[in-house]
N, C-alpha and C positions, 0 to 999 in steps of 0.2 A: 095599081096604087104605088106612090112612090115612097121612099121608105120614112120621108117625113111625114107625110101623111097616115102611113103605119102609126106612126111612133105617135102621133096628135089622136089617132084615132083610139088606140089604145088605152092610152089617158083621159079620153072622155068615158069608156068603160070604168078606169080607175073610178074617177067621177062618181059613177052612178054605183058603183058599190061604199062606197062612203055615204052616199043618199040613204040606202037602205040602214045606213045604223045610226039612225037619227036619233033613234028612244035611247039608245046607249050612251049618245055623244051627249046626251041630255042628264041623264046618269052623270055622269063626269064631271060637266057642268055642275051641277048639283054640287057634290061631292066637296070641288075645288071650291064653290063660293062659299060652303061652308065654312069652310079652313080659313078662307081671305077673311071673312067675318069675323069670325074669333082671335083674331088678330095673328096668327100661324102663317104657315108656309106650303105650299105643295113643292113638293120636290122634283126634279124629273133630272132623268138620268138617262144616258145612252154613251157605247163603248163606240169606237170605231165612225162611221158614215151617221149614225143616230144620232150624233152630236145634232145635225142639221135640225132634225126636228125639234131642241132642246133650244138652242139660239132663237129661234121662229118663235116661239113661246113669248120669252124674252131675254134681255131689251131689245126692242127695234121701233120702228115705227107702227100704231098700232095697235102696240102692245102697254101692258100698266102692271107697276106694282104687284106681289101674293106670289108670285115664283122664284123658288132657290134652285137655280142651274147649275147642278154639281156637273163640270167637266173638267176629269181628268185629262192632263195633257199627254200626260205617257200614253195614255189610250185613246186619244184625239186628234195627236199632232201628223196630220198627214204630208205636210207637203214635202218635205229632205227625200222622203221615199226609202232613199237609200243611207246605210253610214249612220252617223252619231243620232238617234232619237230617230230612226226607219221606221217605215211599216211593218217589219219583220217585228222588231221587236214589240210595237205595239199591238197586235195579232197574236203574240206568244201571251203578255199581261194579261187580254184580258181573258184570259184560262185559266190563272193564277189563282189557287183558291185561299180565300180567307183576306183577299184584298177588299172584295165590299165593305167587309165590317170596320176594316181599318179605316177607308174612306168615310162611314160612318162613324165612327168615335168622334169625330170634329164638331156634331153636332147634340144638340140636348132637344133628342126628337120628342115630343106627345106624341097622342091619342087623336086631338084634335088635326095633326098633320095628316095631307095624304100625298101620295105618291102616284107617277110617272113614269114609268119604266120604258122606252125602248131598245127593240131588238127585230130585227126582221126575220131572223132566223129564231132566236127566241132558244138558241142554242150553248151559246157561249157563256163559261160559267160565271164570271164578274154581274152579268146584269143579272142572272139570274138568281144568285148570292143577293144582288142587292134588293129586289123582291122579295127574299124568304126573310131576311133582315128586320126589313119596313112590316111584316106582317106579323113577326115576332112579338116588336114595340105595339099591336093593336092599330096600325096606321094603312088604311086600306089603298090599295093598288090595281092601280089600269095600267093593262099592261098593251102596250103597241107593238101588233107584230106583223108579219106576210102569212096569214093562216093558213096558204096551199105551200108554201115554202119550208114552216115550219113542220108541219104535220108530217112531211117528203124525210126531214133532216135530223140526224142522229146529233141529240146534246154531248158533249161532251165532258158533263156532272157525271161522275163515278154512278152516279146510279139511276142515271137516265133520265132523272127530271129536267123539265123544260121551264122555262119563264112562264109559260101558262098555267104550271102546276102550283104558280104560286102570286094568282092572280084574282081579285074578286071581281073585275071587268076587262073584259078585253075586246078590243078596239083591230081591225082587220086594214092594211094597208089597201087592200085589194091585189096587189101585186102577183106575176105568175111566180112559178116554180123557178129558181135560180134567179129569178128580179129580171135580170135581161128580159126586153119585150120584142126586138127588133133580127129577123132571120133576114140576112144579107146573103144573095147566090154567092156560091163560089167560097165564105169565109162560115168556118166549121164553127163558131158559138156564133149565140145570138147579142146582139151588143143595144146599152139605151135601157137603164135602170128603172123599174117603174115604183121603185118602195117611198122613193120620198118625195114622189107629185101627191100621192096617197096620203104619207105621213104629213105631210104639210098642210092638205085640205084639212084632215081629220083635228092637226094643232088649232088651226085658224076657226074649224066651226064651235071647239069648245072654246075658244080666248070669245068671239064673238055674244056666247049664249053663257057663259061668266058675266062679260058685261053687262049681257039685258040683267040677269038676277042679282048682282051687284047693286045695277040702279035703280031697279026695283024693290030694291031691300033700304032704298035712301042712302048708301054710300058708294055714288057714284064714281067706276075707277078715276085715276089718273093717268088719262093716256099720253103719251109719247105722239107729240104729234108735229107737222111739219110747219115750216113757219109759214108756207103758197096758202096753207087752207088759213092757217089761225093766227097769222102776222109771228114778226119775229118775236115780240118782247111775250105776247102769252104763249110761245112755243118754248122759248128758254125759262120762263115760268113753269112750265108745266116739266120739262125736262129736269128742272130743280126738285122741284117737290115730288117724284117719280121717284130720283135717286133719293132723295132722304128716307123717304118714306121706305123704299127697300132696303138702306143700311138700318132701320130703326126695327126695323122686322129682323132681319140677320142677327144684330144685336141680342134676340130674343135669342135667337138658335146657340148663340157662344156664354151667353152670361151665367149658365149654370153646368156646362161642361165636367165633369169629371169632378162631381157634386153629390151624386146618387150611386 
């Protein structure tokens, strides 16, 4: 087998353990259209490469309105690598304890919000602050992790708690131990990330199963759609009333800020 083959075959495994949490991902679903109903927010949050699965959510094509993408850039910005705003430093942040709450002070969270957490390690203490946060406020949390990776991997929270300890669902990438899927002869790790083909099925089947129950409840999203399928003028229609629609929700999140 050749090692793209490996790596495609693997990913159909990913697959089929994302299959298997179908009742959960439905949970979720649930959860989230609740919140988009009640006129709220789900939140979702991820430090480091998680970002990916945060963007996927939304905006993109696809995707509609009911999600606030909190992403920190200090703790996001990978590309410099090295030098002014590096990886290094963004790897140190998110350890930083007491920075979730700060990032959450920005908002004027409910009861009726829920939350999104990932972390594939489910180690690092920024996401895992921002879990214990969200659960504080009574705003329930799915937490996205690599459950064989985590379980392997020492948190770095003073006392050992994990993002799962502070989670009322949790959601499995599928992904092996260390994410790498791919053993090349001759080169000592294995290389070919499998967290986020996993994270991104698992984003896309609860955005999808949001939808059904959205439009099944009579308020059908607004999706973000391209003009090939739905002509130009109702794609930039629909991109209009997307974006309002999610400033007008945002709006809700800042109008009462530093109020209570």
């Amino acid at each position: 087998m050749s090692v793209i083959a490996e790596y495609i075959n693997k990913s159909k495994g990913i697959a089929d353990t994302i299959s298997l949490q179908e009742e959960e991902i439905k949970k979720a679903a649930h959860w989230f259209a609740d919140t988009i109903l009640a006129g709220r927010m789900v939140h979702l949050f991820g430090s480091g490469h998680s970002r990916i699965m945060v963007e996927e959510m939304w905006p993109r094509y696809g995707s509609f309105p009911g999600f606030n993408p909190i992403v920190e850039l200090s703790l996001t910005f990978h590309n410099l690598v090295v030098g002014a705003n590096g990886q290094r430093q963004a790897m140190f942040l998110e350890n930083v304890e007491g920075l979730a709450s700060r990032i959450l002070r920005n908002f004027d969270l409910k009861e009726q919000d829920t939350a999104l957490v990932i972390s594939s390690s489910g180690c690092n203490v920024v996401p895992i602050e921002m879990a214990e946060e969200f659960q504080k406020r009574n705003i329930k949390v799915i937490a996205l992790i690599t459950k064989e990776h985590s379980a392997q991997s020492t948190s770095k929270r003073k006392d050992g708690k994990k993002l799962s300890d502070f989670a009322d669902l949790i959601l499995d990438s599928g992904a092996p131990l260390g994410d790498a899927m791919v053993k090349i002869p001759n080169l000592e790790t294995p290389v070919g990330p499998g967290s986020s083909v996993g994270g991104v099925l698992l984003i896309n089947c609860i955005k999808v199963e949001v939808a059904r129950l959205l439009t099944e409840a009579g308020h059908p999203p607004k999706v973000l759609s391209s003009a090939a399928i739905v002509g130009t003028e109702m794609a930039t229609a629909l991109f209009e009333s997307a974006y309002d629609e999610h400033a007008h929700r945002l709006a809700e999140l800042y109008k009462n800020v530093g109020n209570s």
